[in-house]
C-alpha positions as CSV (number, residue, x, y, z in Angstrom):
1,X,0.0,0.0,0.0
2,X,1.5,3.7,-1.0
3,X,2.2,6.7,1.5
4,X,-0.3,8.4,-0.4
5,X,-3.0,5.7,-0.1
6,X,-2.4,5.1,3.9
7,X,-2.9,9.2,4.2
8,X,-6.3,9.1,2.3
9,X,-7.6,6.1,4.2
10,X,-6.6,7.5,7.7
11,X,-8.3,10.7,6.8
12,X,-11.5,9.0,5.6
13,X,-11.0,7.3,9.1
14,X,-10.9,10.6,11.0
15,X,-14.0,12.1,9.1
16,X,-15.9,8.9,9.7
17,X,-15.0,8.7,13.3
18,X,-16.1,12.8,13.5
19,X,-19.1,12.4,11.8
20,X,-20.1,9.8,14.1
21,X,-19.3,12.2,16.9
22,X,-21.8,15.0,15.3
23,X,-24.3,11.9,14.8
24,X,-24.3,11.8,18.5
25,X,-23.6,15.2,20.0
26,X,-27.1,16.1,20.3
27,X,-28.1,13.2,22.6
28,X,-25.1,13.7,24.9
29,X,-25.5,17.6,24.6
30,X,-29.1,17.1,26.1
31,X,-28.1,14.4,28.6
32,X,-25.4,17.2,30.3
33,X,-28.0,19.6,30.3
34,X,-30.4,17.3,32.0
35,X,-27.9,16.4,34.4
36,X,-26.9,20.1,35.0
37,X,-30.8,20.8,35.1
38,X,-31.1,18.1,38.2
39,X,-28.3,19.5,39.8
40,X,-29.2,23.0,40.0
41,X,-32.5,21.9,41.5
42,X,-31.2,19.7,44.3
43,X,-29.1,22.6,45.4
44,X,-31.6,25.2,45.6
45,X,-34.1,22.6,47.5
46,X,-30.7,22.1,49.4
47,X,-30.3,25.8,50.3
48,X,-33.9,26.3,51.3
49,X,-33.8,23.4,53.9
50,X,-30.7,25.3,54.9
51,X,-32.5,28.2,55.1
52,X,-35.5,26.7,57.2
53,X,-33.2,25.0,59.1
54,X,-31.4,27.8,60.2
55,X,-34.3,29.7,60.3
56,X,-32.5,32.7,58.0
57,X,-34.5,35.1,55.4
58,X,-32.5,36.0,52.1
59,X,-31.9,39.1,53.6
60,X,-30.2,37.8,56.5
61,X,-28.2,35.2,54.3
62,X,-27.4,38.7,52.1
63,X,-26.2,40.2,55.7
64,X,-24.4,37.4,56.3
65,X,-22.4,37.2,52.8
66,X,-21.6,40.5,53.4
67,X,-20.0,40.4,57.0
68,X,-18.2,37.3,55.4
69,X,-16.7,39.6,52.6
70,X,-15.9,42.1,55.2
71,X,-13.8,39.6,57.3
72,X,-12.3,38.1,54.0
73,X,-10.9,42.1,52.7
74,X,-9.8,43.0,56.2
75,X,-7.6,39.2,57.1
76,X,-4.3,39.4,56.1
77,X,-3.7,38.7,52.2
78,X,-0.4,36.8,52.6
79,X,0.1,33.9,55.2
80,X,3.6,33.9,57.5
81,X,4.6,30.8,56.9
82,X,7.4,31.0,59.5
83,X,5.1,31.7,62.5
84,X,3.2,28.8,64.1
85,X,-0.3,31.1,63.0
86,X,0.1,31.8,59.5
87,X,0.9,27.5,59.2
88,X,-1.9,27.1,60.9
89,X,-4.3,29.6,58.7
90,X,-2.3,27.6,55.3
91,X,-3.1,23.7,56.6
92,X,-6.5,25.3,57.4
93,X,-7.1,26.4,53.9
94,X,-5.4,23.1,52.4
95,X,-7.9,21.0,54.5
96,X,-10.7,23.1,52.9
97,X,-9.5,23.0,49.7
98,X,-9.0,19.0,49.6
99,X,-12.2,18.5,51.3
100,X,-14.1,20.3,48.8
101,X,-12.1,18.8,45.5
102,X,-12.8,15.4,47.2
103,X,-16.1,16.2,47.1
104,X,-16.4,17.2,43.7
105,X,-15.2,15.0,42.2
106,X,-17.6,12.8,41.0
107,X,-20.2,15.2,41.4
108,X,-19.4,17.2,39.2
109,X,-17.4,15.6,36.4
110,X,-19.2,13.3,33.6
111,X,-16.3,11.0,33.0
112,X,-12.7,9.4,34.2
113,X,-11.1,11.2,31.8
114,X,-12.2,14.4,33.8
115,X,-11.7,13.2,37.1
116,X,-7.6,13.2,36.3
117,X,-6.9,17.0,36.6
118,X,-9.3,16.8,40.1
119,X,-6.9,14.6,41.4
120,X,-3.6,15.8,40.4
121,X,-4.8,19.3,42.7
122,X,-5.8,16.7,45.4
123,X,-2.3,15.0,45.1
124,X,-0.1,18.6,45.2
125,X,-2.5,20.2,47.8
126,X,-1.6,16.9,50.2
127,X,2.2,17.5,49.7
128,X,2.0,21.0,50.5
129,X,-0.1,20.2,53.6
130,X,2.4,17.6,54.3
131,X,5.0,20.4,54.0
132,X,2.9,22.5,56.1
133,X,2.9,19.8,58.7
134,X,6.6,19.4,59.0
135,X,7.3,22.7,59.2
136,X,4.8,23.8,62.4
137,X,5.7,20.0,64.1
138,X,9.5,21.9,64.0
139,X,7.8,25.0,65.7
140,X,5.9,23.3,68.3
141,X,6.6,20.7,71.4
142,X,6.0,17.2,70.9
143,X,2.7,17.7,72.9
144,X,1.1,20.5,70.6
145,X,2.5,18.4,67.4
146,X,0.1,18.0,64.1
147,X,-1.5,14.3,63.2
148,X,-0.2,13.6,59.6
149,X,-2.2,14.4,56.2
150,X,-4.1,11.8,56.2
151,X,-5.1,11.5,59.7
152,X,-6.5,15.0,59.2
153,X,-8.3,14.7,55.8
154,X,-9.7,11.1,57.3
């Protein structure tokens, strides 16, 4: 078989295997917005329980928005990562952070192929709260000292 024959058929491949993809688009287009569609109705029935629960109005949840924007502008923008506080506001934070990509994960992505990037942040968010870790146990007695990672995240 010729270069020039190979070429042709792999690019009748290609538009074959894209025209099967436009074939289909429409049924997966509509399945993601059905999915999305779900989604944003179990959280607003989630955030009126909350609501109800709490006993809050919209304009006290507006209130409290606000105060927490306040306290956000007026904390400190960069962390001290030499004192025994500012490690203790970043392994905070990393806990947050990990806690909620955990949780999102599969919530919110479709497929695997997704999920990769999610955890790759997981992964290099636990070594810098590893870091973290190691470097307030240094600061502190024995007695005060941090569980690891994964005690924490468990």
């Amino acid at each position: 078989m010729s270069k020039a024959r190979r070429n042709d058929m792999i690019t009748l491949h290609a538009h074959g295997w894209n025209m099967g993809k436009v074939k289909v688009l429409h049924r997966y287009l509509a399945k993601r917005y059905f999915k999305s569609k779900q989604r944003a109705v179990a959280v607003g029935k989630e955030i009126q329980n909350l609501l109800t629960t709490l006993q809050i109005t919209q304009v006290g949840m507006k209130q409290w928005v606000k105060e927490v924007e306040e306290w956000a502008a007026s904390s400190p923008k960069s962390t001290n990562c030499q004192d025994q506080q500012g490690l203790q506001r970043v392994m905070e934070g990393l806990v947050l952070k990990i806690k909620q990509c955990k949780a999102e994960l599969y919530r919110d992505i479709d497929n695997n192929k997704d999920c990769r990037p999610k955890r790759d942040l997981i992964t290099k968010e636990k070594r810098k709260m590893v870091e973290s870790i190691a470097s307030y146990n240094s600061l502190v007695p024995d007695t005060a000292a941090v569980d690891t990672a994964d005690a924490i995240l468990s």
